[in-house]
N, C-alpha and C positions, 0 to 999 in steps of 0.2 A: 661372270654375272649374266645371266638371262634376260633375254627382252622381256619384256612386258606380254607381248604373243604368247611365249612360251610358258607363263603362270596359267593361261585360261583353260586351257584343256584339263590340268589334274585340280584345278579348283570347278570344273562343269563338274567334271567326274562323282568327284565328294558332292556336290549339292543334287545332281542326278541320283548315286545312290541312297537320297533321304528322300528321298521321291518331288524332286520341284522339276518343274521345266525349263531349261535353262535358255539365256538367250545375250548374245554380244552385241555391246555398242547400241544398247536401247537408247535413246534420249540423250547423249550424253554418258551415260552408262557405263562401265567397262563391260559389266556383267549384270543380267538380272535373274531373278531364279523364283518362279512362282508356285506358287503349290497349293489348288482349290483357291477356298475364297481367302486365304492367309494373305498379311500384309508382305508383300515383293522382299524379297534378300535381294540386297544391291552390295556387291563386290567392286571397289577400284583397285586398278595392279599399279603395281610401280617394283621397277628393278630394285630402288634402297628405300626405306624410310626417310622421308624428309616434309618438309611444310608444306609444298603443295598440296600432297597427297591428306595432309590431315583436312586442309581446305574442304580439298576437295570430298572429304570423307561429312563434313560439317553441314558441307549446301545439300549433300546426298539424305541429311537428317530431316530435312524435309519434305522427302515423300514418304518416306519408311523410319521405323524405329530399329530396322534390322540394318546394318550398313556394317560391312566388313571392308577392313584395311588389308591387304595381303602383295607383300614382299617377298622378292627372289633375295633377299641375303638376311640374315640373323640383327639386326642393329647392335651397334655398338654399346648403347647405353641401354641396354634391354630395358631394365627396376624401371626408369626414367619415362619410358615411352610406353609401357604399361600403365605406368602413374596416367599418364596424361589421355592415353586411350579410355580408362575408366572413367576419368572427371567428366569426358569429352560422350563417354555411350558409345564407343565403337568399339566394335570387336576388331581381331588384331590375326594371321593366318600367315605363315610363315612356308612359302613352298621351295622346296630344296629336292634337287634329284628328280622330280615328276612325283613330289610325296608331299602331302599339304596337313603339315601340323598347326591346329587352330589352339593360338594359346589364350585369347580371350574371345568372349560372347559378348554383344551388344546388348550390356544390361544398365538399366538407370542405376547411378550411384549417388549416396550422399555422403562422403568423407567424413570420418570422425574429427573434430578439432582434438587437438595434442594439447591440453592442459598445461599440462608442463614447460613446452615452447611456447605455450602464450602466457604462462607466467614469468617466462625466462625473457621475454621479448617486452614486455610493460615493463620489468625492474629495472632491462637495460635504459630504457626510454627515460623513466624516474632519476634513474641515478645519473644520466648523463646531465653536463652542465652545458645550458646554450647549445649547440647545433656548430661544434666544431668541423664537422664533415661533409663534405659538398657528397650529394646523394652521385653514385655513380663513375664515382672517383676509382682510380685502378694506378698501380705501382706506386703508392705511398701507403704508410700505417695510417688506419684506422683509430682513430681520437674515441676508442671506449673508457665506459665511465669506469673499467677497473686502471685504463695507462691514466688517465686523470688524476685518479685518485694516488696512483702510486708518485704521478709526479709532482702532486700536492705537498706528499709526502719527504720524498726527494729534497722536494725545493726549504724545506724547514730541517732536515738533517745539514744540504748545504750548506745553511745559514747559520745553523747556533750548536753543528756538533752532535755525535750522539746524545740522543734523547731516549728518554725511558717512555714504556710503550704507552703509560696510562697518559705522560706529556702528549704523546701526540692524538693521541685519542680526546684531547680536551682542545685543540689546537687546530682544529679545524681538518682534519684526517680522515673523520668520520668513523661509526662504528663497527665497521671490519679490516680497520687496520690488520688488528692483528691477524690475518685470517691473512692478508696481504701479504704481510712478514712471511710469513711462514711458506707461503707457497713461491715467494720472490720467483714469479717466472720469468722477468728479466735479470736477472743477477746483479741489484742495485744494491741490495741494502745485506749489511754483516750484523750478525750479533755480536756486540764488543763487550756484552757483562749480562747481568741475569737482567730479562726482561728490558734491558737497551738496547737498542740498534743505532749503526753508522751506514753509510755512507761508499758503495766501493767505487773505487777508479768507472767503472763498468754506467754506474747510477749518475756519475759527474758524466761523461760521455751523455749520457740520457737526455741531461738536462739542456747541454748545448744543442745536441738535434732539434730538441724542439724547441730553444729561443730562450729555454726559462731558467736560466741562471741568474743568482740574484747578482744587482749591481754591485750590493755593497755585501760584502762577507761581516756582519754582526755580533761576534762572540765576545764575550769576558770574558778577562783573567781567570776570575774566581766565578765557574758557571753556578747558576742555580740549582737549586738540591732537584727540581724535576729532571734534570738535564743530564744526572749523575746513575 
């Protein structure tokens, strides 16, 4: 990896042959680069991409609209630090070998919103019940409104036995039960006959992790005709 030194010469070079005058360690600076009355190109180095350097790329927004990021190595998460250099206005310059490939310009950006993820992200919101999940949380499952629902589900298969699907669909299930079924991407629930479903070892498992086994197991002899 390259010092910091070693970036400034093939990044003089590139802003010298676009005709600016270049100069180190102006104000705080790493780099500045003037050209006639044009607003200053301010360049900071840094060997890797990391948070200072965007910092420091952010307070450099305030002299100039022109402020370049430029790293001695490739980042890791390239898509990511792209993403965040355009939200951000900085251009982004990547020198390798004494060779300065600039993969973004400091241009203003207005992000389109993703329709889609914000309608995916309200329905979750809607359909979640109460605020199961402490914001922040890490090494446990996530209490989304689809494990809710399937453990809703779950929890009335435990109790009274294969049910037919329009039963649970009237039983407090909600209206994508069956949508549930079908994709069972936990491995709970079996189809035991046309339009019934039960109950697998897997969906019992399920229900003790998370607490909600009923106390009292509910069934008749002689189940009811939705049951069947």
């Amino acid at each position: 990896m390259p010092l910091e030194s070693d970036l400034y010469a093939p990044v003089k070079a590139l802003l010298e042959g676009q005709g600016y005058v270049v100069k180190g360690e102006v104000r705080h600076c790493d780099l500045v680069g003037v050209r006639g009355a044009e607003p200053p190109v301010v360049v900071e180095l840094k060997r890797a991409f990391n948070l200072g350097l965007v910092m420091q790329g952010v307070d450099r927004l305030t002299l100039t609209d022109s402020v370049y990021l430029a790293v001695g190595t490739w980042p890791k998460r390239m898509r990511d630090v792209k993403k965040l250099c355009r939200r951000l206005g900085l251009g982004l310059m990547i020198v390798a070998h004494a060779h300065v490939e600039v993969i973004l310009d400091p241009l203003p950006y207005t992000p389109r919103k993703n329709t889609r993820r914000v309608h995916r992200l309200l329905g979750e919101h809607a359909r979640r019940v109460g605020d199961p999940t402490r914001g922040g949380s890490t090494r446990q499952p996530i209490m989304t409104a689809y494990r809710q629902e399937a453990l809703r589900c779950a929890s009335l298969l435990a109790a009274h036995g294969p049910m037919k699907l329009s039963a649970l669909r009237t039983s407090g299930c909600g209206p994508h039960i069956g949508r549930l079924l079908q994709q069972d991407v936990y491995g709970w629930f079996e189809r035991t006959g046309r339009a019934v479903y039960g109950l697998t070892p897997e969906g019992r498992r399920g229900l003790e992790r998370f607490g909600m086994v009923p106390t009292e197991v509910s069934r008749s002899p002689e189940p009811d005709a939705q049951h069947v």
